[in-house]
N, C-alpha and C positions, 0 to 999 in steps of 0.2 A: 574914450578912456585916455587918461594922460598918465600921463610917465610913473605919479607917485603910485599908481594901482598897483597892487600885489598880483604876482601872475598867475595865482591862482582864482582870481577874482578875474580874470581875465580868458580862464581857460574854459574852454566848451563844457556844458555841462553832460554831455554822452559823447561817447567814444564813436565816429562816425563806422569804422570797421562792424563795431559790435551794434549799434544799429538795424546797418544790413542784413547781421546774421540772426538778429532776434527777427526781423520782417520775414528773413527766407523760413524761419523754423514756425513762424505763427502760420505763414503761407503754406508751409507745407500741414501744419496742423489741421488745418481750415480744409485744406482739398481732402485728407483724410476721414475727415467727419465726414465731408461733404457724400464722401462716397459710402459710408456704412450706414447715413440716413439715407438716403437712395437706396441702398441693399432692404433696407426694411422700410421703409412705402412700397418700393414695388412686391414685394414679399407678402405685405397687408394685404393689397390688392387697393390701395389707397387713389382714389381720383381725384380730378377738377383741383378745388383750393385745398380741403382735406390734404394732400400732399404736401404743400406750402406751407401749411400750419404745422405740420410735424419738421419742418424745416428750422423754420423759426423757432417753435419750441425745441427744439434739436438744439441747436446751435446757442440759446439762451442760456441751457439749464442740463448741459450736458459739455459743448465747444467751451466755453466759457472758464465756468468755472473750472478744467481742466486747465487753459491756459494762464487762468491767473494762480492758481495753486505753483506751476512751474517756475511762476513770478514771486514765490513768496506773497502774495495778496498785496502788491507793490509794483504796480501797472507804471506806476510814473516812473520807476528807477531802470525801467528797462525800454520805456518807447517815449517821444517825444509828444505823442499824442495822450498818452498816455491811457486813461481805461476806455475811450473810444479805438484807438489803439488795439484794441483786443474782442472791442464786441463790435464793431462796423467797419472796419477799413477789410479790403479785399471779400468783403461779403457778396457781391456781384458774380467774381469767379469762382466762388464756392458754390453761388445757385445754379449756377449752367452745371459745376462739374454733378450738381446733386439730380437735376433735372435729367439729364443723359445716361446716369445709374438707373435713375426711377425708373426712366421708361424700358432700360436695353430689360433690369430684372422684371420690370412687369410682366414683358412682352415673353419672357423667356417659361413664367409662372405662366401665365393666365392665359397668351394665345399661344403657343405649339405644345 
């Protein structure tokens, strides 16, 4: 960029503050599903992949469109990633926290 650039052509396109906090609230969205699908597979009495597939369907068509509604349907104006942003990133620690729901409710339902 040289000198004639206007500063706003030069200024970041997201706010790095508000970045972090839309990451920490998706993050926190994500573990919150995470755990009410888990409350209901273990509940089902759901096993094996069955489990996983109510995960994934969980999180498509339930996480999802919840967090982009919060987005106004405008994934790019609030993450850099933008709609992967909101359906893949932090999905990893949403499956362990779902996985450890599933089982403590299975175990709680099904074996005592």
């Amino acid at each position: 960029m040289d000198a004639d650039t206007p500063a706003a052509a030069r200024a970041p396109k997201h706010s790095a503050l508000a970045l972090a906090r839309n990451a920490t609230v998706t993050y926190q969205q994500r573990v919150l599903s995470a755990i009410i699908a888990g409350c209901v597979a273990g509940t089902l009495g759901l096993q094996s992949w069955r489990g996983f597939v109510l995960y994934v369907v969980w999180m498509l068509c339930v996480h999802s469109p919840v967090v982009l509604a919060h987005c106004g349907f405008s994934a790019e104006r609030f993450f850099t990633t933008g709609l992967r942003g909101v359906l893949v990133d932090n999905i990893l620690s949403g499956a362990l926290t779902f996985v450890l729901i599933w089982s403590l409710v299975y175990n709680i339902v099904y074996v005592y």
